[in-house]
Backbone as CSV, one residue per row, in Angstrom:
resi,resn,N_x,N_y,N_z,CA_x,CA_y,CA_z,C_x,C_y,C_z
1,UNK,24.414,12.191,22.681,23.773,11.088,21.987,22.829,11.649,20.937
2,UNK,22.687,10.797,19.411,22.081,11.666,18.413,20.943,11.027,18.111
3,UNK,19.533,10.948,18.164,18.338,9.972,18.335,18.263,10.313,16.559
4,UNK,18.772,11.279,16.011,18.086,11.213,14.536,17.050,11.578,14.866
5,UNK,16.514,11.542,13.207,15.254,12.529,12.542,14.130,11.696,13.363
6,UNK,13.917,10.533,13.368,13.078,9.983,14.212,12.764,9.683,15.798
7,UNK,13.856,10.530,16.056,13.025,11.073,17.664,11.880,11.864,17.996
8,UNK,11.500,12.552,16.763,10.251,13.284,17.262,8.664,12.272,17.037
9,UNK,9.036,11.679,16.464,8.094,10.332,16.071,7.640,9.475,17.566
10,UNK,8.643,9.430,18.567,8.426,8.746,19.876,8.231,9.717,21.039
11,UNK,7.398,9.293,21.910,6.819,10.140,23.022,7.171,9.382,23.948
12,UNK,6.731,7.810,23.645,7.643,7.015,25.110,8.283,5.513,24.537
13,UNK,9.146,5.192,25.094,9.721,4.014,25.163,9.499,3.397,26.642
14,UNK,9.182,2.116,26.723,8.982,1.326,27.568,10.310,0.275,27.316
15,UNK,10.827,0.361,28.599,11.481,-0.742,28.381,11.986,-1.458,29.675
16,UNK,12.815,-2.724,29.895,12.846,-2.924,30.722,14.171,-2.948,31.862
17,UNK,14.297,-3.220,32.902,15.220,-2.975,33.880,16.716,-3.989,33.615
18,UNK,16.972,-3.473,32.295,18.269,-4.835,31.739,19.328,-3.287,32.123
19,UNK,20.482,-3.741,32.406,22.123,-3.263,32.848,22.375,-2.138,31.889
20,UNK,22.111,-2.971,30.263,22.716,-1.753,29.213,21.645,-0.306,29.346
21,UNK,20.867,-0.191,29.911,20.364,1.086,29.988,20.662,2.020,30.951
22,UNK,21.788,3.011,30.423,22.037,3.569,31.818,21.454,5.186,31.903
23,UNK,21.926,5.544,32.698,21.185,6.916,33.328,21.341,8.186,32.477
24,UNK,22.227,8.130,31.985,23.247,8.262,30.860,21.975,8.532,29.532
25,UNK,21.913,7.279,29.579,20.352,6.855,28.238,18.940,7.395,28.748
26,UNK,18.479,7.694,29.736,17.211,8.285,29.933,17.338,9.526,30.095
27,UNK,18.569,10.576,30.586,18.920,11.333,30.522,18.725,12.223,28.798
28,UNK,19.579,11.440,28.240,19.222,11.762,26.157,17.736,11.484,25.875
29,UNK,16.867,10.700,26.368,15.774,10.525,25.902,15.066,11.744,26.346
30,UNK,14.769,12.085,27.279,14.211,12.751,28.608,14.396,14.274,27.802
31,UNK,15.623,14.930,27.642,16.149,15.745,26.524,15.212,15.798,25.440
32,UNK,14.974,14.912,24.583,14.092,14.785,23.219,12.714,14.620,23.679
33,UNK,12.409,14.979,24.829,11.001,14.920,25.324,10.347,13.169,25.289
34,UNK,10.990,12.053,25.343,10.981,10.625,25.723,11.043,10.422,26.580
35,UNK,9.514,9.879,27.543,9.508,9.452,28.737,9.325,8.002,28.756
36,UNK,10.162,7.635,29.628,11.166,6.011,29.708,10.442,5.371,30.910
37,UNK,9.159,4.469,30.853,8.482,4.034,32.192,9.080,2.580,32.202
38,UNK,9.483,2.099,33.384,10.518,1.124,33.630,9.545,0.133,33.733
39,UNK,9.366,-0.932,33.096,8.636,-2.534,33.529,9.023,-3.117,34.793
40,UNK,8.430,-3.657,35.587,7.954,-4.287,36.723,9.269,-5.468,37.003
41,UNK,9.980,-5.571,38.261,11.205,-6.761,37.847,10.724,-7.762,37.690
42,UNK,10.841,-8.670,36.556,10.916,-10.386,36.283,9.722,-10.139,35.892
43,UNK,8.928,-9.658,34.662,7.681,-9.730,34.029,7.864,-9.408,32.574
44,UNK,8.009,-10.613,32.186,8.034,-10.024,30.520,6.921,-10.100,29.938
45,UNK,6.016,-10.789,30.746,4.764,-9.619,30.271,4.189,-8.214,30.055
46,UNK,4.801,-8.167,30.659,4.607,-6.423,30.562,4.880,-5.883,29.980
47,UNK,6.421,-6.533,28.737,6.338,-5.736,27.167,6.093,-6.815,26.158
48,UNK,4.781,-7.686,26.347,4.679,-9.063,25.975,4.901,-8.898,24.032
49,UNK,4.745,-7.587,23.767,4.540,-7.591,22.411,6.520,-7.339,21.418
50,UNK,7.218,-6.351,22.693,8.728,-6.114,22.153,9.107,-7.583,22.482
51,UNK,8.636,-8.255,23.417,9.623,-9.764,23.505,9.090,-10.634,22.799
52,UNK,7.949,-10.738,22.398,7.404,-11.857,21.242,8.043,-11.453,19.527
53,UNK,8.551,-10.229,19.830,9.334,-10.117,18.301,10.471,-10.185,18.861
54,UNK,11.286,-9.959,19.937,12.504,-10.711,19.752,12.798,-12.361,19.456
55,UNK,12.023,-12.679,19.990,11.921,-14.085,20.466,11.353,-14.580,18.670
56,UNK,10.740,-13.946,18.076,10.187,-14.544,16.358,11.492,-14.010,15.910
57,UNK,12.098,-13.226,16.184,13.218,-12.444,15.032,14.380,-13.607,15.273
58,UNK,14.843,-14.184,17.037,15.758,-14.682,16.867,15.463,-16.446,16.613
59,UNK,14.573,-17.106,16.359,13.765,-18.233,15.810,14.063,-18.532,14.156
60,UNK,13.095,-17.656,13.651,12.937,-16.954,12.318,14.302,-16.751,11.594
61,UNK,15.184,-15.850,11.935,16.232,-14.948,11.159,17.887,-15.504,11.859
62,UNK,18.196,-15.227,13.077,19.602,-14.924,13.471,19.977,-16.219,14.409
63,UNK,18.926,-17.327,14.347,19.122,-18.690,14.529,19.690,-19.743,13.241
64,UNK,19.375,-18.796,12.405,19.253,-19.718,10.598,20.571,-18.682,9.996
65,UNK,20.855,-18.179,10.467,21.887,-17.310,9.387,23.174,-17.268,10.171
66,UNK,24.190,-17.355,9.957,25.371,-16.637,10.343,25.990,-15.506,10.311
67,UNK,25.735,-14.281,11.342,25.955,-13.219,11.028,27.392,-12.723,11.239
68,UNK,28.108,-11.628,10.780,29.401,-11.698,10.586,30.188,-10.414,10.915
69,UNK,28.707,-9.357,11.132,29.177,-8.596,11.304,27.739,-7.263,11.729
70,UNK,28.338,-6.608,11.914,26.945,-5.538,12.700,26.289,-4.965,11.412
71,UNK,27.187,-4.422,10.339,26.564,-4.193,9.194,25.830,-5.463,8.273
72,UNK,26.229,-6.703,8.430,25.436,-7.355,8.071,24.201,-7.935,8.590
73,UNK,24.218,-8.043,10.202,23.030,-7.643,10.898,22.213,-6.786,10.354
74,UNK,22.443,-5.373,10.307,21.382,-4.125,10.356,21.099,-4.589,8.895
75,UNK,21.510,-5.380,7.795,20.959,-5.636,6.685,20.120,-6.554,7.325
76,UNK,20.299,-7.698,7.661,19.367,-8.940,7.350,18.118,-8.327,8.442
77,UNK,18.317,-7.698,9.203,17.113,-7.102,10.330,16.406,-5.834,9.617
78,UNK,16.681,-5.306,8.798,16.185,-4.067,7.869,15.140,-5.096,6.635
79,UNK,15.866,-6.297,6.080,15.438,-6.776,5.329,13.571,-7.657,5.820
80,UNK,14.385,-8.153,6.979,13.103,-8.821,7.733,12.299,-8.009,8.367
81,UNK,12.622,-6.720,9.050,11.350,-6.009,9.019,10.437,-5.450,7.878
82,UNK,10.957,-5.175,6.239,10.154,-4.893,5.820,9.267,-6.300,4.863
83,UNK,10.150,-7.324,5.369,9.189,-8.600,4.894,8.006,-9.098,5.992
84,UNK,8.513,-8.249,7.295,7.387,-8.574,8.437,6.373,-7.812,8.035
85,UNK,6.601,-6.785,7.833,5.717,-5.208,8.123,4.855,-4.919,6.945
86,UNK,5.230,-5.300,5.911,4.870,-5.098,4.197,4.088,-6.523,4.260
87,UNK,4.862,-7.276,3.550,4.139,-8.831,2.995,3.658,-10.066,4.081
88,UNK,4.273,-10.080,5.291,4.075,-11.764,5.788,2.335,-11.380,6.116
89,UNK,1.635,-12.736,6.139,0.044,-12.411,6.457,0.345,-12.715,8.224
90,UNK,-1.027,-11.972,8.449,-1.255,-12.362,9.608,-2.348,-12.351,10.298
91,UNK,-2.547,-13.587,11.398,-3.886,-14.216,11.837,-4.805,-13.334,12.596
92,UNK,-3.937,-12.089,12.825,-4.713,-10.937,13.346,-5.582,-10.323,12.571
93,UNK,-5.318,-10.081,11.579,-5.787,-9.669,10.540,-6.629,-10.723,9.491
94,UNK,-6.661,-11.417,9.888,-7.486,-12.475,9.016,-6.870,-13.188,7.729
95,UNK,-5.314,-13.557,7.899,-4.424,-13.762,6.894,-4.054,-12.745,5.460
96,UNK,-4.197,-11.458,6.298,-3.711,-10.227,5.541,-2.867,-9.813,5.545
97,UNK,-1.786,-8.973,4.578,-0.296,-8.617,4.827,-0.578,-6.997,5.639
98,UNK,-0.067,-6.446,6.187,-0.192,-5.421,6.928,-0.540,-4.046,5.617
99,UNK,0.269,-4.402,4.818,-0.463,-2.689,3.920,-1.234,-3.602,2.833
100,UNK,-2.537,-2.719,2.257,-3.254,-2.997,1.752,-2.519,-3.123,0.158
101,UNK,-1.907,-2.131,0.362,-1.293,-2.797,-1.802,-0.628,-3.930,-1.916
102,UNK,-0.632,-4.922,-0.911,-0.122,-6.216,-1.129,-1.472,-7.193,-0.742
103,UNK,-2.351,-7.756,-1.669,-3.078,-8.200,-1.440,-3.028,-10.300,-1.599
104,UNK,-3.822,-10.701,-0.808,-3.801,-12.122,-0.886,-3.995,-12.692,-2.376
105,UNK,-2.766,-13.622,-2.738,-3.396,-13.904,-3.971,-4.512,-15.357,-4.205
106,UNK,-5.499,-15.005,-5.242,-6.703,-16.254,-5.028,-5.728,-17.179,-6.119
107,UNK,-5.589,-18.333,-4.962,-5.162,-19.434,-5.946,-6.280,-20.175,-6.759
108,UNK,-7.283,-19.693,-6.729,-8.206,-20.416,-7.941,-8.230,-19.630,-9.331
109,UNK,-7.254,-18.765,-9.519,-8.097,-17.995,-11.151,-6.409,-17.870,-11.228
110,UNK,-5.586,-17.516,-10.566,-3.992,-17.018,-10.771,-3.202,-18.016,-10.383
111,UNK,-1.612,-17.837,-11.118,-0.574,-18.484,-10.877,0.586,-17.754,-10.377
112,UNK,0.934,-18.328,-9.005,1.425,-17.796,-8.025,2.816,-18.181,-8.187
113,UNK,3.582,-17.318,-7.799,5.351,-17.168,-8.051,5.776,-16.836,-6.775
114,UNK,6.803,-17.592,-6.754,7.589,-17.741,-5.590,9.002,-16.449,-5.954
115,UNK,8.887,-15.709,-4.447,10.403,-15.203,-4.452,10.918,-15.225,-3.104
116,UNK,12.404,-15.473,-2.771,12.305,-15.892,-1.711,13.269,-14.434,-0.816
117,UNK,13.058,-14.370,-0.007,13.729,-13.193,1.014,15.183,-14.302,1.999
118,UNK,15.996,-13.194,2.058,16.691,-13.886,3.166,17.733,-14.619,2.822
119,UNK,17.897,-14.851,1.123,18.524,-15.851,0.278,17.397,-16.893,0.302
120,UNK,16.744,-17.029,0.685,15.371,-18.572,0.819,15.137,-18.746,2.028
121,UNK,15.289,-17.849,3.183,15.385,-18.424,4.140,13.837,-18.653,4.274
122,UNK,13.463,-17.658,4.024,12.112,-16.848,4.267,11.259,-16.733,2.482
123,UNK,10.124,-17.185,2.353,9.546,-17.245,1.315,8.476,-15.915,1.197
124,UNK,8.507,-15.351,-0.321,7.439,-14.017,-0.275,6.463,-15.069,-2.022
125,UNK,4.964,-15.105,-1.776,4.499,-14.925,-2.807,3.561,-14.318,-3.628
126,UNK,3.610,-14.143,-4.498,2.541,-13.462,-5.485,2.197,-13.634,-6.539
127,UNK,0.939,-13.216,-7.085,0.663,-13.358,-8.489,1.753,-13.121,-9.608
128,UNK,1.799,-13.887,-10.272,3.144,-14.515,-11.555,1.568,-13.322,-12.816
129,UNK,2.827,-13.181,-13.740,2.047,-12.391,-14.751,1.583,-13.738,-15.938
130,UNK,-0.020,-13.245,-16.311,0.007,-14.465,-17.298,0.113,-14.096,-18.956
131,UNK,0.130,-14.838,-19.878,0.235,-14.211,-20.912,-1.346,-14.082,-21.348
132,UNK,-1.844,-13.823,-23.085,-2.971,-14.618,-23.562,-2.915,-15.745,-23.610
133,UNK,-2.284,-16.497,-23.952,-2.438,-17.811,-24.205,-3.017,-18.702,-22.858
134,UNK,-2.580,-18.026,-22.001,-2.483,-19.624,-20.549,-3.865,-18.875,-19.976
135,UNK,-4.627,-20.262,-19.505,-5.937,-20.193,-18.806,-5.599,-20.259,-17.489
136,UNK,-6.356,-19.428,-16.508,-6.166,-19.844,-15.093,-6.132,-20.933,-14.571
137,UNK,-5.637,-21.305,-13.446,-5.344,-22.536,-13.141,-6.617,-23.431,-12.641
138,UNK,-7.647,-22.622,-12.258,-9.268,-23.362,-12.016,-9.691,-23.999,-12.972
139,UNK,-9.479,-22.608,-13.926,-9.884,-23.194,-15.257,-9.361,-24.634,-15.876
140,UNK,-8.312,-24.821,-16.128,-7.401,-26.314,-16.345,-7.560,-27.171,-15.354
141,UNK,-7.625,-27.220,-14.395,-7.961,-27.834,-13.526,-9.276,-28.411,-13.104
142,UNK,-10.502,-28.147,-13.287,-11.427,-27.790,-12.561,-12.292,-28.108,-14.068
143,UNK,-13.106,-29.547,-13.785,-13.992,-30.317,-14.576,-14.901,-29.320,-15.411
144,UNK,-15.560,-29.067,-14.421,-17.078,-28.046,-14.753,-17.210,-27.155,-14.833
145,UNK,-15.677,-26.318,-15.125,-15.697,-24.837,-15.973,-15.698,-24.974,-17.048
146,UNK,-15.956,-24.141,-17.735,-16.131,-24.174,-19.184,-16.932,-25.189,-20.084
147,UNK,-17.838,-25.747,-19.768,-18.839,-26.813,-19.949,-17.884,-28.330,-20.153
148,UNK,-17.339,-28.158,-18.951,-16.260,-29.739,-19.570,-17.299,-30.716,-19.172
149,UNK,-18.374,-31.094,-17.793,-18.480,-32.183,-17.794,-19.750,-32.255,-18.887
150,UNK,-20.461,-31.201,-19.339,-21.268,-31.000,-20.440,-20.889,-32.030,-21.821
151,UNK,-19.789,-31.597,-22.241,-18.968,-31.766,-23.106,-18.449,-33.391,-22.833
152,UNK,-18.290,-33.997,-22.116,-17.746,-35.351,-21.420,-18.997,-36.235,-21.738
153,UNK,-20.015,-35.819,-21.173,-21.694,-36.437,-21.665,-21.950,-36.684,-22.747
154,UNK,-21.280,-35.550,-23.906,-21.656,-35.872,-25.538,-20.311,-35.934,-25.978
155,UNK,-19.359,-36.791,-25.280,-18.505,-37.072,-25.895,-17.555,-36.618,-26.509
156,UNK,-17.516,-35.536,-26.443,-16.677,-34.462,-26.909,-15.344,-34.309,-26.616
157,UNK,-14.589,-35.198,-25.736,-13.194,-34.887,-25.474,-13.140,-35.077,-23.833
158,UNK,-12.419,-34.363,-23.162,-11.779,-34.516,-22.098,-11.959,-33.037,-21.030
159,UNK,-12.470,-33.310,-19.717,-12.626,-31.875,-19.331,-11.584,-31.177,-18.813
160,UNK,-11.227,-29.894,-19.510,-10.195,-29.121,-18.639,-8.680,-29.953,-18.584
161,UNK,-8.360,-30.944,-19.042,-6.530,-31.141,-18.607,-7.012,-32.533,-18.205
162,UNK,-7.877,-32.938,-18.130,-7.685,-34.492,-17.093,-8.212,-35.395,-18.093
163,UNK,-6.920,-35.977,-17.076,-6.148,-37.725,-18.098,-7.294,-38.763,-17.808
164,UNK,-7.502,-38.926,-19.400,-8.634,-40.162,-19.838,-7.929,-41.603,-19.955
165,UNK,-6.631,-42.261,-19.171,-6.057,-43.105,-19.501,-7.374,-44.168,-18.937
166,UNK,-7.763,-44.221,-17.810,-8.461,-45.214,-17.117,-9.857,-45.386,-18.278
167,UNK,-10.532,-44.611,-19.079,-11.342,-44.772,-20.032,-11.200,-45.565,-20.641
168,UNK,-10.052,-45.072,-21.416,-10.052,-46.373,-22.948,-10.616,-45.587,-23.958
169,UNK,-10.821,-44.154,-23.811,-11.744,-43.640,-24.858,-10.580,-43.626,-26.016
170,UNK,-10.864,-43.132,-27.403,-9.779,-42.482,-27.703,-9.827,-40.988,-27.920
171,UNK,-8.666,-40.373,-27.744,-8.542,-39.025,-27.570,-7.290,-38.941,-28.619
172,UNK,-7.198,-38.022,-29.153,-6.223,-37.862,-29.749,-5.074,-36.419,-29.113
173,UNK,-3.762,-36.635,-28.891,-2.868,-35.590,-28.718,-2.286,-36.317,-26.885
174,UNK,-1.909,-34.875,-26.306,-1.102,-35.539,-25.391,-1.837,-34.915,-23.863
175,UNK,-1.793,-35.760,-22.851,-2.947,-35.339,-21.815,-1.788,-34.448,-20.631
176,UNK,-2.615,-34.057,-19.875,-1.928,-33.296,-18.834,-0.680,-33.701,-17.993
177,UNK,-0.785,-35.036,-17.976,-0.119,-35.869,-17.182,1.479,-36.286,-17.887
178,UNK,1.188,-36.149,-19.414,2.691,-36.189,-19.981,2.006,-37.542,-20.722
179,UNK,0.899,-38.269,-20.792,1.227,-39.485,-20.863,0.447,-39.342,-22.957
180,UNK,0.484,-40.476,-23.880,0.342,-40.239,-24.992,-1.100,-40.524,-25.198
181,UNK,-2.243,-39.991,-25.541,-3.254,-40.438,-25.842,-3.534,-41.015,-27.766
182,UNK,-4.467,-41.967,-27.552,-4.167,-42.843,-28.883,-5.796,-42.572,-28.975
């Protein structure tokens, strides 16, 4: 049996008292210096953390997809671990993605882009690039940046993007909403 380059990476596997592990298999581990401590019968607590990712992987991924074949497995399971492991946030972490060069994006100053993993099964997002021209989205949004309600007091126009239809003022050009100002 050939464990690959990444057998020296493991010291133990825990696993539990299921049929497909035979003597055969602790024997090859045991060899690569892998000591194999057997879980307790009828406690899946005891590898509460390998069965809470089976149990998300087959929810998540191989409940929603039709798989077709083992090589297309080891894709869609290669794919979802590095969308687990890299980008998804998590509550452990305080809604952080596991490596730090993927950081949370602030939806108040940036505009966020969707890409999706999985074909869509599974959504990844991040900061969208902006040009010069486009203001952050707080900014357009958001009255009392940029002296809008200042500006609203002396009459000056409209703050940030928002539709003066209910006014009656007149404004001239076209408001956020699509609608025609007169």
């Amino acid at each position: 049996m050939n464990l690959g380059d990444r057998a020296a990476d493991f010291q133990v596997l825990v696993r539990d008292r299921a049929g497909q592990f035979t003597a055969s298999f602790d024997t090859a581990l045991a060899d690569a210096g892998i000591t194999t401590p057997k879980t307790p019968p009828r406690t899946p607590r005891a590898n509460a953390y390998a069965e809470r990712f089976v149990r998300t992987v087959r929810t998540e991924v191989t409940d929603r997809i039709l798989i077709v074949g083992e090589r297309h497995l080891r894709t869609v399971l290669t794919e979802y671990a590095a969308h687990c492991n890299g980008r998804r946030p998590h509550r452990g972490r305080g809604l952080h993605p596991p490596r730090p060069d993927h950081p949370i994006a602030d939806l108040t100053h940036e505009r966020v882009k969707r890409r999706p993993v999985l074909g869509g099964l599974l959504s990844e997002y991040e900061r969208a690039a902006q040009n010069s021209r486009s203001r952050p989205v707080a900014e357009f949004w958001h009255p009392a940046r940029n002296g809008g309600i200042e500006r609203l007091r002396q009459g000056e126009g409209e703050p940030a993007g928002m539709c003066r239809r209910e006014t009656k003022k007149p404004v001239s050009g076209f408001g956020w909403c699509g609608c025609q100002k007169v």
